[in-house]
Backbone as CSV, one residue per row, in Angstrom:
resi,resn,N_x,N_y,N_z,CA_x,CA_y,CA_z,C_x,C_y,C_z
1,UNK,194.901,126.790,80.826,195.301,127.307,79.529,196.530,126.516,79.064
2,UNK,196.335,126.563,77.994,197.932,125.195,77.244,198.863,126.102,77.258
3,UNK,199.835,125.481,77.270,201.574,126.638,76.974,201.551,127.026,75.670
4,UNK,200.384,126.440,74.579,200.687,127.223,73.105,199.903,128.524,73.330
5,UNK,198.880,128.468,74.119,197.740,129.541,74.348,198.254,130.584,75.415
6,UNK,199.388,130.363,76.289,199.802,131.208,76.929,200.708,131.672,76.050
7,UNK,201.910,130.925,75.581,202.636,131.916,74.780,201.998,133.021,73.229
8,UNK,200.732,132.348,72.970,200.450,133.166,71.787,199.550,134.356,72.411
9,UNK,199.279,134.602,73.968,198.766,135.309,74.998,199.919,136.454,75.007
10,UNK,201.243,136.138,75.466,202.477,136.797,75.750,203.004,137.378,74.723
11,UNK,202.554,136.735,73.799,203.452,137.388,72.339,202.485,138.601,71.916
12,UNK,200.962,138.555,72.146,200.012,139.500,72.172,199.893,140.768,72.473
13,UNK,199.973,140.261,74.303,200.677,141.641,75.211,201.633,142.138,74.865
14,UNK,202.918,141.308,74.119,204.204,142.247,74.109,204.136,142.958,73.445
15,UNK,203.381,142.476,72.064,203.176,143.975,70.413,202.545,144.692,70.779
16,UNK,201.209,144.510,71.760,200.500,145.503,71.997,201.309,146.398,73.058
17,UNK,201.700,146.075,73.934,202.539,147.151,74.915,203.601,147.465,74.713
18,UNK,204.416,147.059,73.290,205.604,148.011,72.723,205.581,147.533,71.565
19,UNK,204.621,147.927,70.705,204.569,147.951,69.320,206.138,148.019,68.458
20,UNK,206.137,147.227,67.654,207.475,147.755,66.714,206.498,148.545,65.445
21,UNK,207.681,149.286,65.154,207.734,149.822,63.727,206.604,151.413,64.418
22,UNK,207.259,151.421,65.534,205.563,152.507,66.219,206.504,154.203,66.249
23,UNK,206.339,154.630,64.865,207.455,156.213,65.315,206.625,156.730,63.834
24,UNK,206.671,157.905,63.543,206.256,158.620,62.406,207.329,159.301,61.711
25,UNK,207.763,158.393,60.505,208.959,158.600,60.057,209.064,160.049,59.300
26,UNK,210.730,160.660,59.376,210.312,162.254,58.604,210.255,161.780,57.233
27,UNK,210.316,161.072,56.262,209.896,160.736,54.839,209.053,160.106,54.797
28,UNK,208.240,159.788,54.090,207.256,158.646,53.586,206.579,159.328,52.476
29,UNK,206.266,158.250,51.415,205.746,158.825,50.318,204.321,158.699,50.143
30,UNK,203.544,157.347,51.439,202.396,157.416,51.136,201.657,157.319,53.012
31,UNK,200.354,157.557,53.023,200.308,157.358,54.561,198.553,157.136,54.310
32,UNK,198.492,156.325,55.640,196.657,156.487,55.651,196.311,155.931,56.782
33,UNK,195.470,156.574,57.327,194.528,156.625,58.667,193.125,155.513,58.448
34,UNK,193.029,154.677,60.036,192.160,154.048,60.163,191.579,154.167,61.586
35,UNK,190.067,154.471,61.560,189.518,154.228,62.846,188.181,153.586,63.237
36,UNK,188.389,152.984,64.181,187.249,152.145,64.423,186.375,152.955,65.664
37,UNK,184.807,153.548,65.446,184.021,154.181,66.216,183.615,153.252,67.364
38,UNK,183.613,151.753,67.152,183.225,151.650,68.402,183.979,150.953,69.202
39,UNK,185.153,150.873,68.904,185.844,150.958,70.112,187.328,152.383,70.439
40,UNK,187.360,152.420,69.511,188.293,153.820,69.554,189.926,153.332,68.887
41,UNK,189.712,152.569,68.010,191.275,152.140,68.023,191.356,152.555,66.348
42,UNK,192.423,152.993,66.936,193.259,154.338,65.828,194.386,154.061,64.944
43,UNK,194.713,153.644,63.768,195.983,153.373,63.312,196.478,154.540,62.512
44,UNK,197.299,154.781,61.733,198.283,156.089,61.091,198.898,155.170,60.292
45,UNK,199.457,154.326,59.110,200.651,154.096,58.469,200.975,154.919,58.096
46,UNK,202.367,154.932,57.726,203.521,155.938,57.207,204.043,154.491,56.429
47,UNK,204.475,155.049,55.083,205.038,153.919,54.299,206.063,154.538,52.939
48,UNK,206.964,154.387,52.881,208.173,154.784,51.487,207.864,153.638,50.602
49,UNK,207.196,154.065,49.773,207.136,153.052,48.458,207.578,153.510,47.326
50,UNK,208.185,152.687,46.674,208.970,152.618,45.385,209.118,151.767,44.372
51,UNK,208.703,151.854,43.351,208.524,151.109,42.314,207.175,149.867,42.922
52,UNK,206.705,149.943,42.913,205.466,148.885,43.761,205.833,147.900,44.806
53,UNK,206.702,148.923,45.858,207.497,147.640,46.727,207.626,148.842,47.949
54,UNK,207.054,148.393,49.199,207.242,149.151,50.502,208.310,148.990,51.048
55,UNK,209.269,150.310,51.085,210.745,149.724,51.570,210.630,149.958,52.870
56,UNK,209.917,150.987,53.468,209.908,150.609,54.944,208.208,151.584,55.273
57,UNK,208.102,150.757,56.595,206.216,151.092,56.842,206.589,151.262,58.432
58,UNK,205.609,152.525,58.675,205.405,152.294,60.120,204.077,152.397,60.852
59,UNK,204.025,152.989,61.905,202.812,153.359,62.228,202.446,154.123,63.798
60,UNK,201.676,155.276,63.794,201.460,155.613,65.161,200.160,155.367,64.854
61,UNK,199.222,155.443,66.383,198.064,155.273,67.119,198.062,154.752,68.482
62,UNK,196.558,154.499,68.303,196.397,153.853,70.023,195.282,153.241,69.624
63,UNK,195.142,152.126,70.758,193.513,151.052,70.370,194.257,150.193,71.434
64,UNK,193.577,148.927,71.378,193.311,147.632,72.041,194.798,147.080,72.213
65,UNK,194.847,146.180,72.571,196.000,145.047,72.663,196.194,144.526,71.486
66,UNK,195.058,144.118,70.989,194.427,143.264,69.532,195.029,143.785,68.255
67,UNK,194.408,145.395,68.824,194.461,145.857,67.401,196.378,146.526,67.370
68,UNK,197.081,146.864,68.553,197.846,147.571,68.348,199.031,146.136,68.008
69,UNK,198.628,145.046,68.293,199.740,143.355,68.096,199.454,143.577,66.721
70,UNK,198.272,143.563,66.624,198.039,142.847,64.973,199.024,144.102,63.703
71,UNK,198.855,145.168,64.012,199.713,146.111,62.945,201.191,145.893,63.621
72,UNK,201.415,146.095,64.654,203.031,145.551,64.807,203.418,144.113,63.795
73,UNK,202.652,143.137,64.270,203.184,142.156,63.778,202.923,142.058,62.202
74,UNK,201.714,142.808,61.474,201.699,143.028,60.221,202.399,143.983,59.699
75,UNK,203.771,144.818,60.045,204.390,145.543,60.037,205.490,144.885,59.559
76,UNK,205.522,143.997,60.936,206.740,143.174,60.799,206.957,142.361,59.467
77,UNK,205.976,141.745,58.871,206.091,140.855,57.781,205.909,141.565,56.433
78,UNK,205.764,143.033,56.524,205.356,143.429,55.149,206.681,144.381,54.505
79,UNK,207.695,144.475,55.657,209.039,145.093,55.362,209.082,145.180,53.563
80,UNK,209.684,145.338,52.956,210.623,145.357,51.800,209.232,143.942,50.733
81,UNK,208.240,144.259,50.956,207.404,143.164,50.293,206.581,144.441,48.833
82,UNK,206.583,143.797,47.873,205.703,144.410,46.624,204.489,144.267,47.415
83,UNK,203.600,145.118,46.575,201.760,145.234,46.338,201.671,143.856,46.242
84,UNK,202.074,142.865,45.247,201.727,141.299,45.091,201.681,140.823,46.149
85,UNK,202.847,141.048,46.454,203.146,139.829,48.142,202.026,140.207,49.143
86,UNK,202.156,141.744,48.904,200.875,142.607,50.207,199.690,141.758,50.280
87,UNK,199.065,141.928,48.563,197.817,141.554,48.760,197.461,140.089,48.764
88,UNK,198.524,139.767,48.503,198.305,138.025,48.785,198.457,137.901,50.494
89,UNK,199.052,138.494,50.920,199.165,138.314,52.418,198.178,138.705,53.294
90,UNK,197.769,139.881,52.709,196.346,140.408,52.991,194.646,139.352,53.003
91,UNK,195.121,138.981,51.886,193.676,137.977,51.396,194.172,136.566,52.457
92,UNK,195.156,136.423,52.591,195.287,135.102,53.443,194.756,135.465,54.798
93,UNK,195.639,136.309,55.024,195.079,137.105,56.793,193.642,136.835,56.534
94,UNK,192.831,137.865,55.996,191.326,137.852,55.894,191.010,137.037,55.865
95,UNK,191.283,135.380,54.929,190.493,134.452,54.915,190.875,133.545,56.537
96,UNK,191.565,133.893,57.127,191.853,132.901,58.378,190.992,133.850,59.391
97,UNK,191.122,134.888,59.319,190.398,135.992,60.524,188.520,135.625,60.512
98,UNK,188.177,135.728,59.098,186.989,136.191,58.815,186.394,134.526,58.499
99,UNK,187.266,134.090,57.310,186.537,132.882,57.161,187.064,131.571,57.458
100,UNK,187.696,131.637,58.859,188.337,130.755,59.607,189.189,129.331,58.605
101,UNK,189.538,130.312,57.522,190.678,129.229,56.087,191.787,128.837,56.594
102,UNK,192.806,127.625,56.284,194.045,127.512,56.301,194.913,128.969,55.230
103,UNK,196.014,128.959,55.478,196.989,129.787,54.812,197.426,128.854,53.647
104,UNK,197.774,129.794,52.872,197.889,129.077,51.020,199.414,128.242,51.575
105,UNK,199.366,127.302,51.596,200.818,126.684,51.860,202.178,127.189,51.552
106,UNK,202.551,127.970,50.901,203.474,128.869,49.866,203.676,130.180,51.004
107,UNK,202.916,130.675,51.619,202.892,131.605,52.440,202.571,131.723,54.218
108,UNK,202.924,129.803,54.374,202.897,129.888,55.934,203.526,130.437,56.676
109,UNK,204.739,129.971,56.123,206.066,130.130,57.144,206.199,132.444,57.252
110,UNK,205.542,132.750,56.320,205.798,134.140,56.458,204.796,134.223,57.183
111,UNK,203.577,133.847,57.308,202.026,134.503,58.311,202.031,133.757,59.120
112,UNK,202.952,132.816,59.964,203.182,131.912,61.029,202.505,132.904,62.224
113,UNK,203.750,134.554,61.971,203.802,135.275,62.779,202.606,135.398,63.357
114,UNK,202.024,135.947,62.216,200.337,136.368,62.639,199.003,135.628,63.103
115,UNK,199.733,133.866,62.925,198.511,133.188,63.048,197.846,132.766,64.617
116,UNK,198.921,133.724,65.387,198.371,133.945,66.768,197.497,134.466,67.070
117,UNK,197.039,135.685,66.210,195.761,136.179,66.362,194.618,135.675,65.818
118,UNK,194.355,134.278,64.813,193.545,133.400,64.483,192.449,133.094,65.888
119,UNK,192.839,133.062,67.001,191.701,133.310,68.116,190.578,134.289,68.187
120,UNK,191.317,135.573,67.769,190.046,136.802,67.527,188.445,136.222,66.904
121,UNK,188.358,135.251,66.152,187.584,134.741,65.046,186.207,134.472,66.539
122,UNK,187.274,134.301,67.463,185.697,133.830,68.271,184.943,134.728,69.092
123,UNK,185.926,135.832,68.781,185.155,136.745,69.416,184.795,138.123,68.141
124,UNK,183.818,138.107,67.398,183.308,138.932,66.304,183.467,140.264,66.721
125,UNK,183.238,140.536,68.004,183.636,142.446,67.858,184.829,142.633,67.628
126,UNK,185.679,141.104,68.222,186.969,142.107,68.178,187.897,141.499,66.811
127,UNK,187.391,141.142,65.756,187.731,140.646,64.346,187.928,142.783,63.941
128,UNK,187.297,143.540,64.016,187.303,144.538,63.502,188.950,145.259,63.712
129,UNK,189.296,144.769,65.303,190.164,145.539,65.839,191.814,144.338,65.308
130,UNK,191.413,143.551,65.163,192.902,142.744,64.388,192.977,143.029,63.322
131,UNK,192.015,143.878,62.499,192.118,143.795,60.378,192.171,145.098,60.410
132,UNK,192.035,146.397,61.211,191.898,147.274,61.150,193.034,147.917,60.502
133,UNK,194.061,147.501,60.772,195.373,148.296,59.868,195.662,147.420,58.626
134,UNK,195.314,145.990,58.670,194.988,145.030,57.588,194.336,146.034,56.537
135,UNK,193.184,146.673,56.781,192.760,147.109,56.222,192.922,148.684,55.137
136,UNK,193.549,149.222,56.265,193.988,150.621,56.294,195.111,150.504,55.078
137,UNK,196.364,149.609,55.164,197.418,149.367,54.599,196.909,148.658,53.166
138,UNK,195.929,148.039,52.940,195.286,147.580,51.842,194.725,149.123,50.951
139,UNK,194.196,149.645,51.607,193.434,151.269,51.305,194.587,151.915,50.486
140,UNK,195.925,152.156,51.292,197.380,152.905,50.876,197.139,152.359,49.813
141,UNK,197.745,150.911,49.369,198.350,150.632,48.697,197.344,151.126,46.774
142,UNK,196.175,150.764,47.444,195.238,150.978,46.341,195.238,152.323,45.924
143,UNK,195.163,153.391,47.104,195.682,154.648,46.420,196.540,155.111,45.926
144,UNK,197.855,154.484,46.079,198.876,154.723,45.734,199.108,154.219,44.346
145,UNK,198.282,153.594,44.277,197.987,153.001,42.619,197.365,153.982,41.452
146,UNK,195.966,154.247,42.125,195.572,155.378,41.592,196.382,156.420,41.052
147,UNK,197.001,157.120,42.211,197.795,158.299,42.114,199.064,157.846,41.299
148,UNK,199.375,156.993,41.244,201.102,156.529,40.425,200.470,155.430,39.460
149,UNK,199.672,154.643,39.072,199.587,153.511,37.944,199.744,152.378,38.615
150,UNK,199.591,151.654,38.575,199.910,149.867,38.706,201.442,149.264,39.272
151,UNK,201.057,148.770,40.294,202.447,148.268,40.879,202.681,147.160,39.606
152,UNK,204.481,146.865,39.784,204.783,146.045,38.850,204.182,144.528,39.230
């Protein structure tokens, strides 16, 4: 195994076996649940949004290694970011996960973090369990639209 493939191995295990951003905060203004039936992996966001901008996001559950790295580390990068930034960050993730794309140049250096999990791609069951809070946190944000109008 190369030392880039071990360390993007180590950085894996570490989100998954002590997730950041992993507590259920007593405020939040918006929240939403994701689960995957066949393998069992569970996400929760908790998120304070304001004016179309997440000032802070968290998350409880349980699942995989995969799935519990991938919302830590998509946690990590979505701090204090608008709906814009979200869903542009969102559609980049997806297109590297799903349709094995480069990242829009403008937005490397922020999804650097995440492009460790760009390996999942070869293994198709477990693409479900890296987008799963990708997904979930995409869901919030859209409801939160609904219910309040259009982020700025």
């Amino acid at each position: 195994m190369s030392d880039l493939m071990a360390l993007y191995q180590e950085i894996i295990i570490d989100h998954g076996r002590k997730p950041r951003f992993f507590f259920k905060p007593e405020c939040y203004t918006c929240d939403e649940e994701a689960f995957n039936p066949l393998c069992g992996d569970k996400v929760h966001l908790y998120a304070d949004v304001k004016d179309g901008m997440v000032k802070n996001i968290s998350f409880e559950g349980q699942g995989c290694a995969i799935s519990m790295a991938s919302t830590s580390l998509m946690l990590e990068i979505m701090q204090g970011r608008t709906f814009t930034e979200i869903r542009v960050l969102f559609n980049n993730f997806h297109q590297m996960i799903v349709q094995n794309k480069a990242f829009d140049r403008e937005y490397e250096e922020i999804l650097e973090k995440i492009a460790i999990l760009k390996g999942v791609q070869q293994y198709p069951s477990r693409v479900k369990c890296a987008t799963l809070a990708w997904h979930a946190l995409d869901l919030m944000i859209k409801k939160h639209e609904a219910n309040h109008g259009s982020a700025i």
